[in-house]
C-alpha positions in Angstrom: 3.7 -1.1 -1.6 3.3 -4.4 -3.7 5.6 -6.7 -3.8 6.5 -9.9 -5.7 9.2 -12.0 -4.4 8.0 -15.1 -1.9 10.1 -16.4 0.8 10.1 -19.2 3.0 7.8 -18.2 5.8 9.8 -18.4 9.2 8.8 -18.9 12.6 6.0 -16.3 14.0 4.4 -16.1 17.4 1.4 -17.1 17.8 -0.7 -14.4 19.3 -3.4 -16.7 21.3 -2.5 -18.5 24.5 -2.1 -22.3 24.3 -5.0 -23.0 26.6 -7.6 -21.4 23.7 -9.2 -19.0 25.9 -8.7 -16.3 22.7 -6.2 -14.1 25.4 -3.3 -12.4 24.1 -0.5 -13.9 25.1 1.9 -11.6 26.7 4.2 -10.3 24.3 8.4 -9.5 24.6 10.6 -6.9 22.0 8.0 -5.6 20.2 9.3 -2.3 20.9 11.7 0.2 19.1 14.0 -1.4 16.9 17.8 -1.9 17.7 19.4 0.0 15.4 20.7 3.5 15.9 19.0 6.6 15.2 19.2 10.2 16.0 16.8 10.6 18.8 13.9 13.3 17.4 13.2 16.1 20.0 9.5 16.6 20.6 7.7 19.7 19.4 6.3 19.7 22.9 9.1 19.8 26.1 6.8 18.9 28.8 6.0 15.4 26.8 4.0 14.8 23.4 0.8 13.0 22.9 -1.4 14.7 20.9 -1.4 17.3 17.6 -3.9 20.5 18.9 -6.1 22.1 16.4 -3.7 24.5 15.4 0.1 24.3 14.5 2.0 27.1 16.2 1.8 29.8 13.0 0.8 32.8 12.1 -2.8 33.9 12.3 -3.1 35.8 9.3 -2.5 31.7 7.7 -4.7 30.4 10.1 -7.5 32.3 8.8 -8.8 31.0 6.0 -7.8 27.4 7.3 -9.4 26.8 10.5 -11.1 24.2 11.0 -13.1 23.6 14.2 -11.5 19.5 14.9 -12.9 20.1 18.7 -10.4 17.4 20.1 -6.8 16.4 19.0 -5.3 12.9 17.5 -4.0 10.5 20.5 -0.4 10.1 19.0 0.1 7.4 22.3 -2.8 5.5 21.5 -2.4 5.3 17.6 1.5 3.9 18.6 -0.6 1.3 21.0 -1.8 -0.1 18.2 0.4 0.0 15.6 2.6 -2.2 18.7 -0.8 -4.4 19.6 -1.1 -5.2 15.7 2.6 -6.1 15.4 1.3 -9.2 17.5 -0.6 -10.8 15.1 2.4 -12.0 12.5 5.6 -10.9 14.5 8.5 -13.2 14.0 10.0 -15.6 16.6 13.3 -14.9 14.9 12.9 -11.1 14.6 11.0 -9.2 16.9 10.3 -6.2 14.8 9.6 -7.8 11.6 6.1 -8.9 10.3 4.9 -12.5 8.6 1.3 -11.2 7.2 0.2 -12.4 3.8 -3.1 -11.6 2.8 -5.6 -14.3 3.9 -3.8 -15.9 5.8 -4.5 -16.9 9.5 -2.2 -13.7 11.0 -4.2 -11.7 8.6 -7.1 -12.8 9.8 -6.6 -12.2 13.1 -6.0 -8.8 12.6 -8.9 -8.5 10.3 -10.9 -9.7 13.7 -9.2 -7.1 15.6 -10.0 -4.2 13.4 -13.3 -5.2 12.9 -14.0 -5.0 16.7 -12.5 -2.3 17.5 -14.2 -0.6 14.9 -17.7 -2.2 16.2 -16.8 -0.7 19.4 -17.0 2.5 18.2 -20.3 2.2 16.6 -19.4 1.5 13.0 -21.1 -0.3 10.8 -18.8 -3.3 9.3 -19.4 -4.0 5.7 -17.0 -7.1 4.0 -17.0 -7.1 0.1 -17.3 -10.2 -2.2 -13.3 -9.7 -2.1 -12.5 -9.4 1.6 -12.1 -5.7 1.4 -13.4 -4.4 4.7 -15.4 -1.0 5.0 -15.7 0.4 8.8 -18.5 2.8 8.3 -19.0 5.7 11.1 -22.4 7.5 10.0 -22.6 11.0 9.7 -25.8 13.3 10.0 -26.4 12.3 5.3 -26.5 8.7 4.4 -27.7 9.8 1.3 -24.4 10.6 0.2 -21.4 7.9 0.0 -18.4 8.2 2.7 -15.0 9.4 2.5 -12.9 6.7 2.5 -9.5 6.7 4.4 -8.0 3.4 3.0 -4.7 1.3 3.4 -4.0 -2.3 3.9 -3.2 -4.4 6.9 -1.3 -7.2 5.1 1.9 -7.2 4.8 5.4 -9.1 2.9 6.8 -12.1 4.2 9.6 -10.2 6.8 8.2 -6.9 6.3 7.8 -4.3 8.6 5.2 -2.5 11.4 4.5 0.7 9.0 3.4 0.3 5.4 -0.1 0.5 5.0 -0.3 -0.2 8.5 -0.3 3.2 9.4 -2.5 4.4 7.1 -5.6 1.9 8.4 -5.0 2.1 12.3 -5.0 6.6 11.5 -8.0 6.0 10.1 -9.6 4.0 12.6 -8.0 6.9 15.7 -9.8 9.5 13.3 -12.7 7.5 14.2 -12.0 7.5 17.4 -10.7 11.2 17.8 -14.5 11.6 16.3 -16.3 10.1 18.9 -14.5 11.5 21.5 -14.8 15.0 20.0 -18.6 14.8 19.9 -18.0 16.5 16.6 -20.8 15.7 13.8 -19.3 14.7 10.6 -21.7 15.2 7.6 -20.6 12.6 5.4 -20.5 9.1 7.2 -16.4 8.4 7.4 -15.5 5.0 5.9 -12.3 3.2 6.9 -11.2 1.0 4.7 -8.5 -2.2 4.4 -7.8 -3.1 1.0 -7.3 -6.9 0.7 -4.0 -8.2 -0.6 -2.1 -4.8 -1.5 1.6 -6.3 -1.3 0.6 -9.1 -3.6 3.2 -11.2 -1.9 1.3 -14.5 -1.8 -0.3 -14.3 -5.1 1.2 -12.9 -8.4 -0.3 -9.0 -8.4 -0.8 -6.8 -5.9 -3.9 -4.0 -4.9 -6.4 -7.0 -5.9 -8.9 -5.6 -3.5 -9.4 -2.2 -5.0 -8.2 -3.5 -8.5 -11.6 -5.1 -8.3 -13.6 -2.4 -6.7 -12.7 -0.2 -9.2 -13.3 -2.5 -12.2 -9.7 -2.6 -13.4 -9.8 -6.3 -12.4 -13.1 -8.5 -12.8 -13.9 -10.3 -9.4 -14.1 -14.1 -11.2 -9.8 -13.0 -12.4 -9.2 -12.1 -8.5 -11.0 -15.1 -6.8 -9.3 -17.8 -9.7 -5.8 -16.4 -9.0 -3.5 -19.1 -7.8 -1.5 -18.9 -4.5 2.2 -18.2 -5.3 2.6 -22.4 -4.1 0.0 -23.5 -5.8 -1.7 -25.0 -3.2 -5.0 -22.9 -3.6 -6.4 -19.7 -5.1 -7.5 -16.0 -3.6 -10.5 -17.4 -3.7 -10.4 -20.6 -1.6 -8.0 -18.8 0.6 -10.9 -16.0 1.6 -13.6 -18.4 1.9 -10.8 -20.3 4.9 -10.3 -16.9 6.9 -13.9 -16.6 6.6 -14.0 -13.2 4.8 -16.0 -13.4 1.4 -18.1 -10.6 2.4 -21.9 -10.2 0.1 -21.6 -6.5 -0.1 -21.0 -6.1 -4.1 -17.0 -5.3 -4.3 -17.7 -2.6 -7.2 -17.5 1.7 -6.7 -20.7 1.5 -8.3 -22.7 0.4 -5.7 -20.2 0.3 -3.0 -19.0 4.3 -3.6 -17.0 6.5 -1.7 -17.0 10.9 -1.3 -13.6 10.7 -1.9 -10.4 8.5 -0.8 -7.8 9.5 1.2 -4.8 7.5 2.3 -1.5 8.3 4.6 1.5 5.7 4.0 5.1 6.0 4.9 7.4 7.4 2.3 9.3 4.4 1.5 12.4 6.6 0.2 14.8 9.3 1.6 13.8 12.5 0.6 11.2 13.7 3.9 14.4 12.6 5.9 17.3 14.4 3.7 15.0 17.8 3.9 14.2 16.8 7.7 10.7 17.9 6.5 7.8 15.7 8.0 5.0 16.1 5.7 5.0 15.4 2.1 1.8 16.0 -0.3 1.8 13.2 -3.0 0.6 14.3 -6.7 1.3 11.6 -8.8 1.8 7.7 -8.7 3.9 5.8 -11.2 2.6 3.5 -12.9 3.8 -0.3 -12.5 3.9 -3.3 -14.6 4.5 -7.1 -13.5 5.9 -9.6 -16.3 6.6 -13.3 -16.3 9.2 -14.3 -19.0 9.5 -17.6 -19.6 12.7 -18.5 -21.4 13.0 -22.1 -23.4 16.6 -23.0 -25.0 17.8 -27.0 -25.6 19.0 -28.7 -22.5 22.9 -30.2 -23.2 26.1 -31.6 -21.9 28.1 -29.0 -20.2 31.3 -30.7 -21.3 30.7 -32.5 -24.5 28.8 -29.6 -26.2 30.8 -26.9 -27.8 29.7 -23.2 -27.0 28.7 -22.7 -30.7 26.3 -25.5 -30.8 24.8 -24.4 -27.7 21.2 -22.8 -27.2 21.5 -21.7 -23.5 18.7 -20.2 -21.6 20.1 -19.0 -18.9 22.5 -17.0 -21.4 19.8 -15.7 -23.6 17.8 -14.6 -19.7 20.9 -13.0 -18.4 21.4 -10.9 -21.8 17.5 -9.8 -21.4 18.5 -8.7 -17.9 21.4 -6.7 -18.7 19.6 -5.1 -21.3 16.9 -4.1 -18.8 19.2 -2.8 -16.7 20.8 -0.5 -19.4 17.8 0.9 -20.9 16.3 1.4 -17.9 18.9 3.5 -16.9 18.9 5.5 -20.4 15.0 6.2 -19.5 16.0 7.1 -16.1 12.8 4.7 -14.4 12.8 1.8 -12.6 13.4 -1.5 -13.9 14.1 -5.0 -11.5 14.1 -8.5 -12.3 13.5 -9.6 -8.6 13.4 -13.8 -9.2 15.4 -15.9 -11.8 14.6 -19.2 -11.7 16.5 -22.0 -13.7 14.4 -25.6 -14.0 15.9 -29.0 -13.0 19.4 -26.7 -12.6 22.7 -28.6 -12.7 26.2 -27.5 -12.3 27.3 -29.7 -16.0 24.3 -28.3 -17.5 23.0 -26.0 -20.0 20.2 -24.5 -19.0 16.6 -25.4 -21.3 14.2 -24.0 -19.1 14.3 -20.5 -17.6 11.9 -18.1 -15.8 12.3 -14.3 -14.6 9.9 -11.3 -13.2 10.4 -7.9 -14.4 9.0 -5.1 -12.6 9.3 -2.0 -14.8 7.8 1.3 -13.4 7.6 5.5 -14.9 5.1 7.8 -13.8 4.8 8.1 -17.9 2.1 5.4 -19.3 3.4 5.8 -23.1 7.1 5.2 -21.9 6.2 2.1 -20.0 4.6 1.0 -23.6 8.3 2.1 -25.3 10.4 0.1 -22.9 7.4 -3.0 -23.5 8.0 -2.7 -26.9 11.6 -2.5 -27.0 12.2 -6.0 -24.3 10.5 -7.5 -27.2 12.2 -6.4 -30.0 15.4 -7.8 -28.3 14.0 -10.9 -27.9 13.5 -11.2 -31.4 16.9 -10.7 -32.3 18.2 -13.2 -29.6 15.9 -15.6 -31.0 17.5 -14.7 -34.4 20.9 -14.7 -33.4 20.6 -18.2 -31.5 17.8 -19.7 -33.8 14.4 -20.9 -33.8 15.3 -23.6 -30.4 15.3 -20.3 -28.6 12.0 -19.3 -27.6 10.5 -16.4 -25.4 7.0 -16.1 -23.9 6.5 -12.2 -21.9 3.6 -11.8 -20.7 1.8 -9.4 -18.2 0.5 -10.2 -14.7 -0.2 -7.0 -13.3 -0.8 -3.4 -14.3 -1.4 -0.3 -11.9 -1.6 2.8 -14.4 0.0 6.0 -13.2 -2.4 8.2 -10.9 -2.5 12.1 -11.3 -4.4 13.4 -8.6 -7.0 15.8 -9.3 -5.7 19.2 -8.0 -8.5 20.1 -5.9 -8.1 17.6 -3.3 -4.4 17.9 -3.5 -5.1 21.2 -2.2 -6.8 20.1 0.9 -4.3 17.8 1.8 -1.9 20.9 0.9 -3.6 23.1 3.6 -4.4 20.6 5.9 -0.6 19.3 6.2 0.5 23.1 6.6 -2.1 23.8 9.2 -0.7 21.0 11.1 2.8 21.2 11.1 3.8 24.6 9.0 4.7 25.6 5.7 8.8 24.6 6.2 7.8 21.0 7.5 5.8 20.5 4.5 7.0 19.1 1.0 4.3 20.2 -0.9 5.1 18.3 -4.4 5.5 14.6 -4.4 6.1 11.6 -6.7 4.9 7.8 -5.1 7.7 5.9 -6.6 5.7 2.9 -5.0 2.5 1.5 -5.7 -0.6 2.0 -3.7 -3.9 1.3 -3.6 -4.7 5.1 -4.4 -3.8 4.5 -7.8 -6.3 2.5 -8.7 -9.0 3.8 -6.5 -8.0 7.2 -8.2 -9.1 5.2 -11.6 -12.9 5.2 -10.4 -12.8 9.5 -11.2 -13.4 9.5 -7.0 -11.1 12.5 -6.1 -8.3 11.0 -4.7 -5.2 11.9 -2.5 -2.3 10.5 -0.3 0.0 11.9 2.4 3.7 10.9 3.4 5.9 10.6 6.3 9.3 9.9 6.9 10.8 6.2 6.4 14.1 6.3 8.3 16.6 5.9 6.1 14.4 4.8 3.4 13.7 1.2 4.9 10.9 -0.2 3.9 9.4 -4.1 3.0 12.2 -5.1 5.9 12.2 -5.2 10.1 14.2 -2.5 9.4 11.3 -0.9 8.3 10.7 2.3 10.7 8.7 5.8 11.7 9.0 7.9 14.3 6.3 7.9 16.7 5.9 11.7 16.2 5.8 11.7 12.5 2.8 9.1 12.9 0.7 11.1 14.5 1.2 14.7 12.6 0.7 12.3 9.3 -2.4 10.9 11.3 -3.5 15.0 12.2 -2.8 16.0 8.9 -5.0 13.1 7.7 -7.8 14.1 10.1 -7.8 17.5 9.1 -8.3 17.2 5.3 -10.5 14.8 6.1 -12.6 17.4 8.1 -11.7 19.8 5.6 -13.8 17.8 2.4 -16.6 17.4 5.2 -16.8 21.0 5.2 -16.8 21.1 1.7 -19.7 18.3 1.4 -22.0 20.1 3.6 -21.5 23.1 1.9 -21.7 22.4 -1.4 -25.5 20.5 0.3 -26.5 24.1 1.9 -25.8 25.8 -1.3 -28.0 23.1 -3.5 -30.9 23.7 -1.2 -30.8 27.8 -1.0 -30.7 27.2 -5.0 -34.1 26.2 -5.5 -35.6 28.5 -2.9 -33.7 32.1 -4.6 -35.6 30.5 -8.2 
């Protein structure tokens, strides 16, 4: 999910040998993380690698289901990956955690590594004017546009190995399961990696299918300024060499449809010990800077009632947040508070806070917008006219309801998979994916979840089990096989049409 708060980067390992020959260089602790879990017994007892066809259920539910696959996901080699990609970003200082802003030079390495592994596989690459990168199998109809399976690659500044991860290198063993299967999809199958979803170098997040979708206009993403100032999205693509000429716009980039797996990010897959969740709905999410300006004093010499104190009249705003946002029951975080030219003797002119407010209700979001200002009025009355406010918003991902129909694919497919008591079939995404927006576009659009353990996520901490990866992953392939069906039937039925007239 997007994220706003930048840290200083630490050390990473550089994944190319010193002597430039373009080798990985051998690797150490990229394993399991070394914290303690309950081990997780495989479904299989003579070893697990891959989800068949068919979940062990009865046949009067398989019935209407089925759905030829003709060869099973690789669960071993979708963990490969997920621990060759760690590579390209790991920390020196922490093994298991991840250094991956968007554009920069770890993200483009594993931008070089998707792409040739998905060249390998006899895909067709296609780079938008935005960096968002389309790996294009072709199916027997290029006249219709692909389904998508979309994530992103990039990650926070000590994130983890998972989010969005997952959902790109499932898409690209899909591809691969493909192949191998000999199977002939009818739609080509396009897997995509959003640029810049976390948003943790720039100030938003989901820029690269913010602009495909036309919530965001491609001369806003490129002029955005680097959270240090130092350069924009812009320049920053055109150095990693990935300013693509394929037009980033649905319109004349479309997909079929866009589906997306991603780790839960919360607890409630693990505290039902269910390993499948169906996601209907996406909060929506809304970024503010405040910028707070009081009078700069004495702290000793200036009595309290003479004193206009920013950092006062901030710290009040963030209380009140806090409260309200409680009352509302959503979520509500001021993640950075910055004081200017901060002294311990004195008051405080200048100050600057994010607030990240987020409801699966649009029209509340609007209520608790209205209502910050309102209370900044009446501080500003209270203190007088030397205290000043400015609130204004960065980023905006609307809530998502996902169109029903497609819902019920990824319903059946994850059932099919795993069976009906592993399945939650009803889910909220209290975190914000690129989904949302593509969902904006009117292209049906759906998601499914897997277990975070314990709820870790944009930390090392951050973890999956190996199994739940790949019956997400089988799920995913599934519904995806399931629309394909549904494509080339709804094609049969257009041509019989004309014929019975």
């Amino acid at each position: 999910m997007p994220g706003h708060a930048v840290h200083q980067k630490g050390h990473y390992i550089d994944p190319i040998d010193s002597n430039g020959s373009g080798h990985l260089a051998p690797q150490k602790n990229i394993g399991l993380l070394p914290v303690k879990r309950k081990p997780v017994e495989p479904r299989n007892p003579d070893g697990f690698d891959g989800y068949p066809a068919l979940s062990n259920y009865s046949k009067s539910q398989k019935k209407d289901e089925e759905c030829d696959l003709g060869s099973s996901i690789s669960v071993a080699r979708l963990w490969n990956d997920i621990m060759e990609t760690a590579k390209f970003g790991q920390m020196a200082d922490c093994p298991e955690g991840m250094y991956r802003i968007a554009l920069s030079k770890e993200d483009q390495m594993v931008r070089d590594w998707f792409k040739n592994e998905a060249q390998s596989l006899g895909c067709e690459v296609r780079v938008d004017q935005v960096g968002n990168i389309f790996a294009v199998l072709p199916g027997a109809c290029r006249d219709i546009p692909p389904i998508g399976i979309g994530s992103h690659l990039d990650t926070q500044p000590a994130g983890g190995r998972f989010d969005g991860i997952l959902g790109v290198l499932s898409g690209l063993e899909i591809l691969r399961t493909i192949k191998d299967s000999g199977r002939q999809m009818y739609a080509d199958v396009a897997v995509i990696n959003w640029t810049n979803e976390e948003g943790a170098g720039y100030q938003s997040g989901c820029t690269g299918s913010a602009v495909w979708s036309g919530h965001v206009t491609k001369e806003t993403a490129l002029n955005m300024l680097r959270a240090d100032r130092q350069g924009t999205f812009g320049s920053d693509l055109l150095a990693i060499d990935y300013q693509g000429s394929v037009p980033a716009s649905h319109v004349h980039n479309g997909l079929s449809a866009h589906f997306e797996l991603h780790i839960e990010q919360g607890k409630r897959l693990e505290a039902k010990r269910q390993t499948v969740g169906v996601v209907t709905n996406i909060q929506g999410i809304r970024w503010y800077k405040v910028d707070v300006r009081g009078r700069r004093a004495h702290a000793g010499s200036t009595p309290m009632k003479d004193r206009v104190d920013a950092l006062v009249a901030a710290s009040e705003m963030v209380c009140f947040l806090n409260r309200i946002a409680r009352e509302y029951d959503m979520f509500a975080t001021v993640g950075v508070l910055e004081v200017e030219k901060a002294s311990s003797n004195i008051v405080a002119d200048n100050v600057r806070f994010t607030v990240d407010l987020r409801h699966r209700s649009e029209d509340l979001l609007c209520r608790v917008e209205s209502e910050l200002k309102a209370r900044m009025k009446e501080l500003t009355r209270t203190y007088g006219p030397a205290l000043q406010f400015d609130m204004h918003q960065v980023w905006h991902s609307p809530a998502a309801e996902f169109d029903q129909s497609i819902v019920e694919i990824v319903r059946r497919a994850a059932i099919t998979t795993v069976g009906e008591s592993q399945v939650m079939p009803k889910m909220i995404s209290f975190a914000g994916h690129d989904s949302a927006l593509v969902h904006l576009t009117g292209i049906p659009t759906a998601m499914i979840f897997v277990p975070s353990h314990e709820g870790v996520s944009h930390a090392p901490e951050e973890f999956t089990e190996r199994e739940h990866c790949g019956a997400g992953a089988a799920a995913l392939y599934r519904a995806v096989c399931l629309y394909d069906d549904r494509l080339r039937a709804s094609s049969q039925k257009h041509k019989v049409e004309p014929e019975a007239r």
